[in-house]
Every structure is written in structure tokens, then in C-alpha cells.
KEDREN-502084 format. One line per 2 residues: number of its first residue (from 1); for each residue x negated, y, z negated of C-alpha. Coordinates in Angstrom, 1 decimal, m for minus. Example, Ala and Ser with C-alpha at 12.3 -4.5 7.8 and 13.67 -1.06 7.14 Angstrom:
! residues 2
1> m12.3 m4.5 m7.8; m13.7 m1.1 m7.1
! end
This chain:
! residues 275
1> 117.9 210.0 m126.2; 118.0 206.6 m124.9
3> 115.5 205.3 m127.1; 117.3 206.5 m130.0
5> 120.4 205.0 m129.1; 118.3 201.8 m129.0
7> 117.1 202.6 m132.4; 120.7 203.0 m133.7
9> 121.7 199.4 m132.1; 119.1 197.5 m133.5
11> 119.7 199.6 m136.9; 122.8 198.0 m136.7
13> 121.8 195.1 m135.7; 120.0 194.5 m139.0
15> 122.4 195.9 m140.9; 124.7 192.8 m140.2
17> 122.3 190.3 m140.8; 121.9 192.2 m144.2
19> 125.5 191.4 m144.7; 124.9 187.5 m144.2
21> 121.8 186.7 m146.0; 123.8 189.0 m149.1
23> 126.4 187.0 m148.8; 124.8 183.8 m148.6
25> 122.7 184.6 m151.7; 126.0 185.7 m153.8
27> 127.0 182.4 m153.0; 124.1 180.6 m153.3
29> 124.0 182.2 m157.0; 127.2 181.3 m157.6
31> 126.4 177.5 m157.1; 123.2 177.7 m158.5
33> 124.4 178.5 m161.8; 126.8 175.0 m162.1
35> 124.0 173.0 m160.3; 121.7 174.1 m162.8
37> 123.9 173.6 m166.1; 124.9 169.5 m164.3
39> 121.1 169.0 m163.8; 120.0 169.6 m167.2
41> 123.2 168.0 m168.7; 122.7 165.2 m167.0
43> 118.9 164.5 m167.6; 118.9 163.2 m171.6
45> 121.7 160.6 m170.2; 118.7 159.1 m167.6
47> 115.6 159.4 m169.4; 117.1 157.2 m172.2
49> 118.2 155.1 m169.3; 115.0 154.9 m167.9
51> 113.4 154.3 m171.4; 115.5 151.1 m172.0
53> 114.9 149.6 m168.8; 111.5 149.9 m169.2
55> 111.6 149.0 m172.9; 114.1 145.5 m171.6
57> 110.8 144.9 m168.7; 108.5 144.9 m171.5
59> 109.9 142.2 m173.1; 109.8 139.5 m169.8
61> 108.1 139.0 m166.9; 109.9 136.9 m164.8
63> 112.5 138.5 m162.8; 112.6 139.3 m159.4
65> 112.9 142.9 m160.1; 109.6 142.6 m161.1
67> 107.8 140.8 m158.9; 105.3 142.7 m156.9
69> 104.5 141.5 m153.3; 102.5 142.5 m150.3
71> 104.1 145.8 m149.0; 105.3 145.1 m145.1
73> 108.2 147.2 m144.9; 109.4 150.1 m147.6
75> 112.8 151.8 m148.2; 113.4 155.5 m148.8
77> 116.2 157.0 m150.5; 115.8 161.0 m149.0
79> 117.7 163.7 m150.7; 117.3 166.9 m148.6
81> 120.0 169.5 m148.2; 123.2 169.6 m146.3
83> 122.4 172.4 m144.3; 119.2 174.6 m143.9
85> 118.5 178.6 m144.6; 117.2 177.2 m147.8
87> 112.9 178.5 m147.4; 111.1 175.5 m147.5
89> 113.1 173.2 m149.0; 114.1 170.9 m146.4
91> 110.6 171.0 m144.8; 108.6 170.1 m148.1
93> 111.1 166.6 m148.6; 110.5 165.7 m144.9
95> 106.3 166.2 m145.4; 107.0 164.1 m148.6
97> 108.3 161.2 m146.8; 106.1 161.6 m144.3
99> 102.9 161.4 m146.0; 104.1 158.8 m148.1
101> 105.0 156.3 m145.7; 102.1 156.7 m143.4
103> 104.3 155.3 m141.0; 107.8 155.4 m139.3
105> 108.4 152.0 m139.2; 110.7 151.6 m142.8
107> 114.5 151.8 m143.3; 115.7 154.9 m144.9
109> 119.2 155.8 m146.4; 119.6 159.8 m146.6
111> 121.5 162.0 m148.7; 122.4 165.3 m146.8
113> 122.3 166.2 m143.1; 119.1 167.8 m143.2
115> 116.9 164.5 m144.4; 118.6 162.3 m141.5
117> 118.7 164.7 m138.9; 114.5 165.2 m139.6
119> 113.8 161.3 m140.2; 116.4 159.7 m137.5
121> 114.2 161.3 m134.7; 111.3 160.1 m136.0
123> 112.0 156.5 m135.6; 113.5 155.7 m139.0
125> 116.0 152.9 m139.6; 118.8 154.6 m141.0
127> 120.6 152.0 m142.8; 123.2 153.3 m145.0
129> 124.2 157.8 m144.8; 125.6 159.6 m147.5
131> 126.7 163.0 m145.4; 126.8 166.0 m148.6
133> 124.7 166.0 m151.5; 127.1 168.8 m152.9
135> 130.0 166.4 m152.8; 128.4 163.0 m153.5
137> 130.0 161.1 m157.1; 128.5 158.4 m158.9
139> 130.5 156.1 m156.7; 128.1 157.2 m153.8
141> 124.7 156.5 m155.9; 126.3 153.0 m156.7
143> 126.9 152.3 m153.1; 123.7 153.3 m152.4
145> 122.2 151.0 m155.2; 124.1 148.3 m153.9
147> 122.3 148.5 m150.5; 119.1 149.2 m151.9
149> 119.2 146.1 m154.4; 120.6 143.5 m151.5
151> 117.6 144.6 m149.2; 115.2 144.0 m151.7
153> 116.6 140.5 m152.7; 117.2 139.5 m149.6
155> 113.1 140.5 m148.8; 114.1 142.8 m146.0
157> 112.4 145.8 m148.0; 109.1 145.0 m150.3
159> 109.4 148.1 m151.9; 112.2 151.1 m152.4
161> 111.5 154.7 m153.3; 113.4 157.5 m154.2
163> 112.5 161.3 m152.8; 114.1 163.7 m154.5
165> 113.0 167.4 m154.9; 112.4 168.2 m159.5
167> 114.0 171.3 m160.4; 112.0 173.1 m162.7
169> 113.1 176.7 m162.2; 114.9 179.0 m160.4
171> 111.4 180.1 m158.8; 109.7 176.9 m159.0
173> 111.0 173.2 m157.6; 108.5 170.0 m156.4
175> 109.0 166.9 m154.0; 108.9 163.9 m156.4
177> 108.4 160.2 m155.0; 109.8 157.2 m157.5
179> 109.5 154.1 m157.4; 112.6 152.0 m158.0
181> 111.5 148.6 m156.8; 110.0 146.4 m157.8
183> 110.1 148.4 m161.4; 106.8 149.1 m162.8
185> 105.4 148.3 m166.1; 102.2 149.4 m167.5
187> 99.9 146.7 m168.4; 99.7 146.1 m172.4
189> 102.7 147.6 m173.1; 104.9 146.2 m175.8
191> 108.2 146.7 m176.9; 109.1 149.7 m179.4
193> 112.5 148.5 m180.0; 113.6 146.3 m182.7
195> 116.3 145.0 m180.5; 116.9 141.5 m179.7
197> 118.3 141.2 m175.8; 120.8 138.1 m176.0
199> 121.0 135.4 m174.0; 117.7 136.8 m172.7
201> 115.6 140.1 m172.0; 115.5 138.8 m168.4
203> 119.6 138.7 m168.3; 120.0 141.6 m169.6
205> 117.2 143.1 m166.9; 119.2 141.6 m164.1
207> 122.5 143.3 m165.3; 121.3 146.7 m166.2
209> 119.0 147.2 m163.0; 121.9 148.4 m160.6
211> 123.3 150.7 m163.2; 119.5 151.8 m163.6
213> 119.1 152.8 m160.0; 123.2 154.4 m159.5
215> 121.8 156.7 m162.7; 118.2 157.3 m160.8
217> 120.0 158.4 m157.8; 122.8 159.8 m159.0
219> 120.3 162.1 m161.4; 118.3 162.6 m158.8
221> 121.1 164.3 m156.7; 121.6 166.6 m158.8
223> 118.5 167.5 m159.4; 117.8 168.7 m155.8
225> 121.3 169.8 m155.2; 120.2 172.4 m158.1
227> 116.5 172.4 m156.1; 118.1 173.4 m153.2
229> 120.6 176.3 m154.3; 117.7 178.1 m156.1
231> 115.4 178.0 m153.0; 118.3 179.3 m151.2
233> 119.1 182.1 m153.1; 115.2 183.1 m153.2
235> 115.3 182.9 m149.2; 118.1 185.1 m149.3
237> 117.4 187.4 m151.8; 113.8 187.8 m149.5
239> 115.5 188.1 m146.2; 117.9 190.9 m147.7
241> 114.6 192.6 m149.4; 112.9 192.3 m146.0
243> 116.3 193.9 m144.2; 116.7 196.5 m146.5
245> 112.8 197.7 m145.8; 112.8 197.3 m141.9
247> 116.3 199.3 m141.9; 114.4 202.1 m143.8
249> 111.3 202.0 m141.2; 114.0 202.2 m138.1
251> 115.6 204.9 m140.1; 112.3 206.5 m140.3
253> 111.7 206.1 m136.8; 114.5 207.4 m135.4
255> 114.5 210.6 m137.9; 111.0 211.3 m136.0
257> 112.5 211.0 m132.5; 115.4 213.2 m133.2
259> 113.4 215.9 m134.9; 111.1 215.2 m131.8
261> 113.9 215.8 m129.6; 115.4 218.5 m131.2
263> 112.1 220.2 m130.9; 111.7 219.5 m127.2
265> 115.2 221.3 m127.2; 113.9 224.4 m128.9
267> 110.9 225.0 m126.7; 113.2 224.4 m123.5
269> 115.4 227.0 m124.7; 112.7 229.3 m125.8
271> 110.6 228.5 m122.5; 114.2 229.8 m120.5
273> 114.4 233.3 m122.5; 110.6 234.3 m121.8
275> 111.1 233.9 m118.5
! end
């Protein structure tokens, strides 16, 4: 009997946990669902953005934005999640960076607990924190621009990059790295736009490269914020599955040893009478 009241514990047992990870995914659902709808608003907005900043680079070559040096020391923007019990979310952004940098020795500025708790400890320079990637605003990306843009002119940082995680489904999100500085233009392109930049392409540049890297960001944000919900809700939605089958094993098990039991009974009682 006693290992069936063990049975019925850790029956129970499971049977709460089933209760959280429902619950989580109900309200990882639930968030999902806006996250998704902002990310794919949000995206025409930054590809055009991204378009005309390359389209404005094509058209000069002298501005410091552009200038490509010897890389000594890097800067990474990490967007990871503001708390975990999200599959393997948090762990593929960190390997990212990791593998990336090849070394420790750069600044960082992360976007949600998760990506400074990971990088701090690793020896990171954590220069500037934005604490929750669910509540961060566009006033947040342009702080963050700011930072980014004053380390790079100052030549503390040869290089900044953004790591952000692409949603692409509800089953199916990837790490991206993206280079924000110095900005990057393929060799022999030329300008598609019948635009004429005035005073100059290069002042124009020089204006529209903050707002450039607040959009970057700030897209980028939500992006993973939609990344992260739909990994969630798959983790859950798999830890309830998983619950709900080793709750029907134990079930199974303990069925046996109370058959098993009652059996034993019967042949004590049956034992008794023949005697």
C-alpha cells in the first residue's frame, strides 16, 4: 500500500505542474498573438528604411559611418528574453554571440534579463541595459542608438552588431547577426532612385543614420519579443503533452498495484477458509 500512496503523490505531483505549464502556454498564446500582428506591421516600415539608407550610402563615400577600420574591439546589441521557460530560445541568442565574437573581450548593451545575466558572467562590458523587451518603446531603441553611435565616433567600438532572434513562424524562429556599423555597401552598386539628396547625400547620411539604427533596434525587438512567445508556447504546449502522458503511465501503474493488491487480498482470504 505504501507504494501506492507514493504513486498517488507523485500523480499529484504532476498534475500541478500540468496546471503551470497550461497556464503559462494560455498566456504565452495570448501574447503571442499581439507580438505577432506588431512584428509583421512593423516590418514594411524598416525594410523601406533600410532600403533608403542604403540607397543615400550609394550615392557617397565619405562619411564616417562608412569608413571600415581594423576591428579591435566590437559592440553587441543582444535581445534575449526577459525570463526563461521559453525551449531554446535564450540558449540559441547566447551561442550566437558567442560564436560571433570569438572572444569576451567587447562591450555589449542587452535587451532583456536573460542576454545580460548569460553575457555579464562571461566577462562582457555591459555598457548600457534595457531591463524588458516586452515593455521597451522606441524611446528605448533611440537611447540605445545614441550609445551605440557615440562609441563608434568616439573609436571606442570598430564595429556594432545587432543579435536579434527572426520570427518566421509560430514553429520556426533563427538567431540573426546585423551589422549596423560601419554600414555596408556592396561594391558596384548604384543608386535606383531618382532622388536628389540636398545639401549633400553625405548630410543627409549623417542625419538619417541614428533614426536608421532606433528603427533596426526597435524592429528588431519586436521581432524576438514575437520569437520568444512562440517558442514559449511550443515549450509549454510540450511539457503539458509530456505531463498528460506520464500522468496516464502512473495511472497505469498504480491501477496494476491495486489490482495486485487486491489480489493478494483474495488469496489471503481464501488461504484462511481452506484452512
Amino acid at each position: 500500500m505504501a507504494g501506492m500512496k507514493e504513486i498517488k503523490t507523485r500523480i499529484k505531483s504532476v498534475e500541478n505542474t500540468k496546471q503551470i505549464t497550461k497556464a503559462m502556454e494560455l498566456v504565452a498564446s495570448s501574447k503571442f498573438r499581439k507580438a505577432k500582428e506588431r512584428a509583421e506591421n512593423s516590418r514594411a516600415y524598416f525594410e523601406i528604411l533600410y532600403e533608403t539608407v542604403n540607397d543615400i550610402a550609394s550615392n557617397t563615400s565619405k562619411n564616417i559611418f562608412l569608413n571600415e577600420r581594423p576591428v579591435k574591439k566590437k559592440c553587441y546589441i543582444v535581445i534575449a528574453g526577459d525570463r526563461g521557460l521559453a525551449g531554446g530560445y535564450n540558449s540559441n541568442v547566447i551561442k550566437t554571440v558567442l560564436k560571433h565574437s570569438n572572444s569576451t573581450n567587447h562591450k555589449l548593451i542587452p535587451i532583456g534579463k536573460k542576454a545580460k545575466e548569460s553575457l555579464s558572467k562571461k566577462g562582457y562590458e555591459v555598457v548600457d541595459f534595457i531591463e524588458s523587451v516586452e515593455d521597451a518603446t522606441y524611446q528605448d531603441a533611440d537611447k540605445v542608438a545614441s550609445v551605440v553611435i557615440e562609441l563608434f565616433k568616439k573609436g571606442e567600438v570598430d564595429e556594432v552588431n545587432l543579435v536579434y532572434t527572426k520570427f518566421i513562424s509560430a514553429l520556426s524562429q533563427e538567431p540573426q547577426v546585423m551589422k549596423l556599423l560601419p554600414l555596408t555597401v556592396e561594391k558596384g552598386q548604384k543608386s535606383k532612385s531618382a532622388v536628389e539628396y540636398l545639401p549633400s547625400a553625405n548630410d543627409v547620411l549623417g542625419h538619417i543614420i541614428p533614426k536608421y539604427i532606433s528603427g533596426s533596434v526597435y524592429g528588431a525587438i519586436r521581432e524576438s519579443f514575437a520569437s520568444e512567445q512562440a517558442s514559449r508556447r511550443t515549450a509549454m504546449e510540450s511539457a503539458t503533452d509530456n505531463a498528460n502522458e506520464m500522468i496516464s503511465k502512473l495511472e497505469l501503474i498504480y491501477n496494476r498495484a491495486r489490482q495486485a493488491s487486491v489480489t493478494q487480498e483474495i488469496t489471503e482470504i481464501v488461504a484462511g477458509a481452506s484452512s
